[in-house]
Legacy VTK file of the C-alpha trace (Angstrom):
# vtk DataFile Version 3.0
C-alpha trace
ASCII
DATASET POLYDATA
POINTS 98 float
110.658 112.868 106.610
113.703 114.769 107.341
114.435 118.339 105.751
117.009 116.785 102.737
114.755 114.535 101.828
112.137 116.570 101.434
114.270 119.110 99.570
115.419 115.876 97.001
111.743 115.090 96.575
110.995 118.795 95.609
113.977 119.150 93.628
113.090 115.551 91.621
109.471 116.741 91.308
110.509 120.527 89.419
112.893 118.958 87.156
110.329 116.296 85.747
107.552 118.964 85.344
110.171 121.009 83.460
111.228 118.048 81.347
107.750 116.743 81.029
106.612 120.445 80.253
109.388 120.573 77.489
108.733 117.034 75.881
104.779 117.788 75.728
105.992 120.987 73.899
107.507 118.928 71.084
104.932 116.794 70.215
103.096 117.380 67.441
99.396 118.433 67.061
98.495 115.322 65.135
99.653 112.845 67.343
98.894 114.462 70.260
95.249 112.426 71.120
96.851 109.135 69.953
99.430 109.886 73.128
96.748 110.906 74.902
94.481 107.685 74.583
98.137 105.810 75.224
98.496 107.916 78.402
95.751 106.436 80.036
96.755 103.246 81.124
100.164 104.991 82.930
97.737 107.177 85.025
95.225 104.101 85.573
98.387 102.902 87.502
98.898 106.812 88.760
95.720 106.439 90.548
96.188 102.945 92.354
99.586 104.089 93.351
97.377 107.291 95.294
94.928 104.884 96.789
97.674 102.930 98.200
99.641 106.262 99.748
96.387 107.799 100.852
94.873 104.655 102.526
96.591 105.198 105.707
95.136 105.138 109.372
95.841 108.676 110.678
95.680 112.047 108.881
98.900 113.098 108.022
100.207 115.407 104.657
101.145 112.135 102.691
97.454 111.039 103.226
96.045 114.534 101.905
98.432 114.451 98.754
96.914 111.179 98.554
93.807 112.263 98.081
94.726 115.223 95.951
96.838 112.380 93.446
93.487 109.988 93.252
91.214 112.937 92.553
93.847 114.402 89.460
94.642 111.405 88.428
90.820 109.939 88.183
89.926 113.686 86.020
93.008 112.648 83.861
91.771 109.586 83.189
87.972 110.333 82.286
89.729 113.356 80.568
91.685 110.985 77.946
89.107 108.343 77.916
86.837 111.298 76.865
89.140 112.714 73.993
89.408 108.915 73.307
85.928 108.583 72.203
85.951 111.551 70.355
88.756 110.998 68.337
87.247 107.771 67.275
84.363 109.530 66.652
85.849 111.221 63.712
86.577 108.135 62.291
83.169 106.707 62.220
80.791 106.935 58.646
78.309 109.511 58.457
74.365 107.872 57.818
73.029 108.766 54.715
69.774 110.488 55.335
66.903 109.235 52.882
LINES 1 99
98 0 1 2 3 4 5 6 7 8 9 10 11 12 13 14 15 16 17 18 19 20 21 22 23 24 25 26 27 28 29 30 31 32 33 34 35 36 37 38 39 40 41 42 43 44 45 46 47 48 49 50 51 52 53 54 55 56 57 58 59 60 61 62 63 64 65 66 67 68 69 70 71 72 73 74 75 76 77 78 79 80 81 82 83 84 85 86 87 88 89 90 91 92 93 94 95 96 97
């Protein structure tokens, strides 16, 4: 990877975590889980797209960020699936204790 590319990918990745950052910011409290529980399909596809970078031969830094992106993205996921079930939770009827 040559040095401008490098800089493009680095300049690409700090503008959408500033942009992402800001539109997060925006969103309501209330429909904040709903977008969560949404959000987990997008990083179900977040974590094939790791496998496939990290499943390389030899070691090199793309294989290592790999690895970093499958093990982020697979907390994000259980981390919505989680707030998920608790959300519907909330929704379920109380028993009525006899």
């Amino acid at each position: 990877m040559s040095g401008a590319t490098l800089i493009t990918c680095l300049f690409v990745f700090v503008l959408s975590s500033f942009v992402g950052f800001e539109l997060i910011n925006k969103v309501p409290p209330t429909l904040h889980t709903p977008l969560m529980s949404g959000a987990n399909a997008i990083s179900g596809i977040a974590v094939l797209g790791a496998i496939l970078v990290s499943g390389s031969e030899d070691l090199t830094l793309s294989v290592i960020l790999g690895f970093v992106a499958v093990i982020l993205a697979t907390i994000n996921v259980v981390g919505g699936f989680l707030v998920t079930d608790r959300m519907l939770l909330m929704f379920k009827k109380k028993e009525v204790k006899a």
